[in-house]
Structure formats: C-alpha cells, structure tokens
N, C-alpha and C positions, 0 to 999 in steps of 0.2 A: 181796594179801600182808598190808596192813595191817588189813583186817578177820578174816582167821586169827589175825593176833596175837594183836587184842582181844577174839574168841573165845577162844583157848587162856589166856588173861590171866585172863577169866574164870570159864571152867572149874578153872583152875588157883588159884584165889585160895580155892575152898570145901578144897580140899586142903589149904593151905600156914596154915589156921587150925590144922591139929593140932601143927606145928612150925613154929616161926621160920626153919629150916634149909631149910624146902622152899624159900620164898620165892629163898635163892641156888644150892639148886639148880634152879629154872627158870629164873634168869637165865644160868648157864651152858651151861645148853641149848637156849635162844635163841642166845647168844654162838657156841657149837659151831654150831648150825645155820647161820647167817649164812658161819660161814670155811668150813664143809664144802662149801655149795651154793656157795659164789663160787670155791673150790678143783678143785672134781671138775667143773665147767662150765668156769674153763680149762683145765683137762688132758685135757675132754675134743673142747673146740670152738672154746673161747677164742684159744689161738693162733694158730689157723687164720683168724682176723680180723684178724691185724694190719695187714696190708695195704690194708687197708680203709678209705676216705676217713673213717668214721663208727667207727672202731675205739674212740674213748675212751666212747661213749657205749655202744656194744654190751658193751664189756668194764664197762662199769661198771654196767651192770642187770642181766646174762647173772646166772642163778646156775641151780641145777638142785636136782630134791627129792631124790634120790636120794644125793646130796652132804648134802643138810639134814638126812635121816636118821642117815648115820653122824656129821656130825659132833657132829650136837646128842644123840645116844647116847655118844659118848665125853666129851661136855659133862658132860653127866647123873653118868656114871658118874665121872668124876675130881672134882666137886663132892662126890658122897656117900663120895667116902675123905677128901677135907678137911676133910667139916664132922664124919666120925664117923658118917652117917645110915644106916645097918643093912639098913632097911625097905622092900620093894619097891613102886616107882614106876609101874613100863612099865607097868600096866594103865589106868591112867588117860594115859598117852600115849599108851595102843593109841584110847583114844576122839580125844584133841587131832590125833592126827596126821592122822587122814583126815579131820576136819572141816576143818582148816586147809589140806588139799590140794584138798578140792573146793571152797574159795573163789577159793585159788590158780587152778585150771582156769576156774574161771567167769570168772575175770578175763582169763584166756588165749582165752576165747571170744570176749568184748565185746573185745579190740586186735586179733583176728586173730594171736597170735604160737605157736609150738608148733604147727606145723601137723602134718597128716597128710600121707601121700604121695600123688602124683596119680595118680586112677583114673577110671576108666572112670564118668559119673557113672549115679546111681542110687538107691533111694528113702533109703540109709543116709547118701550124702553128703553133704559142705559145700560150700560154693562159695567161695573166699577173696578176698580183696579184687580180683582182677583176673577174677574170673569163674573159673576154675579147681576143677575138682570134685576134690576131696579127700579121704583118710579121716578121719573124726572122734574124731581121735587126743584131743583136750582132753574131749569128752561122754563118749569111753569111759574113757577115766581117773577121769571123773566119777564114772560109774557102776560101776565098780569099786571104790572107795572105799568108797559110798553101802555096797554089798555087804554090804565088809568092817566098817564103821561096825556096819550092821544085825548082822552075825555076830558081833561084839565084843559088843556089846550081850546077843544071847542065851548066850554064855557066863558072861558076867556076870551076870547074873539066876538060871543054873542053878549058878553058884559052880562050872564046868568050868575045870579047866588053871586055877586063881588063880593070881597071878604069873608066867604065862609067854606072856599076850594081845599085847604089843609083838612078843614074839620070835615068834610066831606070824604077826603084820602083817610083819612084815620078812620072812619066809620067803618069806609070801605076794606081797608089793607086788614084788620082788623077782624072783618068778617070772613074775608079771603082767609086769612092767616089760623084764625079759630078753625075753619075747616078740614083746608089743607095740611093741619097738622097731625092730621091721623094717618095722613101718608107719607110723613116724615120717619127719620130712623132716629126720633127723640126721646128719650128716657121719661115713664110715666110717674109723676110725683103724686099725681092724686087720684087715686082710682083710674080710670082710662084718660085722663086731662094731665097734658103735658106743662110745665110751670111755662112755657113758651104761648101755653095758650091763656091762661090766669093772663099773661098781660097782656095778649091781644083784645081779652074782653075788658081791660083798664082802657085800651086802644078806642074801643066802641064807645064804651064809658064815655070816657073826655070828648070825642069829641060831638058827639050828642050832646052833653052838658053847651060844651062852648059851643055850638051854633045853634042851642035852643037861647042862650045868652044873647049873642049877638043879635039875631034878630029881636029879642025885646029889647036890646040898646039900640039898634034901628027904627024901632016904632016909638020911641018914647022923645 
C-alpha cells in the first residue's frame, strides 16, 4: 500500500506542476480512497468479524479496492467543484490506479492475505500458509491490471477515447472484479454475491453513467 502511494505521489506530482489545485485534488482522492476502502470492507465483511477474538486488528487493516475506487472517485470529483478545476483528470488515474493495485496484490502475495478458493491442486495453483492449494486470486488480479495498465497506455499513445480511460478501468475492473469473485475466499452476504461484488457492480455503474456523460458533454 505504501509503495503505491509513493508511486501515484509520483506520477501524480509531474501533473499537479500545471495547477497548484491538482495538488488538493489528489489529496482528496487519497482521503476518499482511504474512507471508501475502510467503508465498502466493513459492509461488506467487516462486521462479520466482530466476534472475533482479533476483531480490532482485522477491522483496523481490512480495507478493499473496490471501495478505494469509488471513494477516491467521489474524492476526485467533490475537490474539482471546490477548487473550480474544469479539466479532466481520470486519464492519468486510469495509469495510477492499476499501478497502485498491482503493488497492493504483491503485497497480498508476500503475507498470504486475499486468498483464493480451495481447489483441486494443479500447475495454476498456490499453496497457502497451511499447505492448501488455492486459486491464485492476488497473481490474477495482478495480471489483470498489468492488462489494463498496458491497454491504458496504447489508447493513450493513439490519443482513443481522451478523457474517458478511468471510466473505461472502472467498467472494466468492475466486470473483472464481479467475476472473479466467486474464486475469491470472501464471505457471501447475499445469497451467492459477495458485498465485494454489490460494489463492483457500483463500479460498472459509475462509470458507464460518467462516460455516457462525458461524451454528451463532448457533443454538445
């Protein structure tokens, strides 16, 4: 987590030379990311711990990305109505967010935590701290990113769909995410649907909303 920061910190610091105003809108999109992933991980798994001899420690690391998405997107966007900032941002988020998720995952790989579900083992699996073969729920998330990272990049180079590469990752992660979470080791809150998947389809949501938007603010 802490080297995505200082990744997107980075990335984020050759931008925010055009405007003094970038600078607090990425601090509000860190802020928003931070309450969104600590919010949508208890609602969607956090209270189901409380009973738990180790509840203050799980509830006080537990956060989720999919939570980090929307909140540090309504970060984003409530910063650029206070400071007056016009000018579209999400393309250069559409690079920070999957670079900061596949440090995230890597980090999820060296603790063992975010597991997959148990399977039958075989040449794809992981083995988790107790011997147990797994699906390789953190490497594919990895590489799914990686993907997206790379597809971000050649739209960007061919100047396709400007300003609407975020809303595009979110569709995408989104759909990825909704998926892939039935091969997750995640607690089911609603019939077979994980609350991890409720906001991946908030995920698709928005950003279908905002880039059916955008382009009628482009045509008009």
């Amino acid at each position: 987590m802490l080297a995505g920061i200082f990744v997107s910190i980075a990335l984020w610091s050759r931008v925010a030379k055009r405007d003094s105003r970038l600078v607090l809108v990425y601090i509000a999109a860190l802020a928003g990311a931070f309450l969104g992933a600590k919010l949508v991980y208890l609602a969607a798994e956090g209270w189901l711990r409380w009973h738990d001899e180790n509840r203050w420690i799980i509830l006080a690391t537990g956060k989720s990305i999919t939570g980090a998405l929307l909140g540090g997107y309504a970060g984003v966007e409530i910063a650029k109505r206070l400071t007056g900032y016009t000018s579209t941002t999400g393309d250069w988020f559409a690079i920070i967010a999957p670079v900061g998720i596949m440090l995230g995952r890597v980090g999820c790989v060296l603790h063992g935590c975010c597991l997959g579900r148990e399977c039958a083992a075989g040449w794809f699996t992981m083995m988790d701290a107790h011997g147990i073969a797994r699906w390789p729920a953190a490497q594919v998330e990895f590489l799914f990113n990686a993907l997206a990272l790379g597809g971000v990049l050649v739209l960007r180079q061919l100047r396709i769909l400007p300003g609407q590469h975020f809303h595009l990752y979110l569709m995408a992660y989104g759909l990825f995410r909704f998926a892939h979470e039935f091969l997750r080791e995640t607690p089911q809150i609603l019939g077979p649907f994980s609350g991890y998947q409720i906001a991946a389809l908030c995920l698709v949501g928005l950003g279908a909303i905002r880039f059916h938007g955008r382009r009628v603010e482009s045509s008009v």
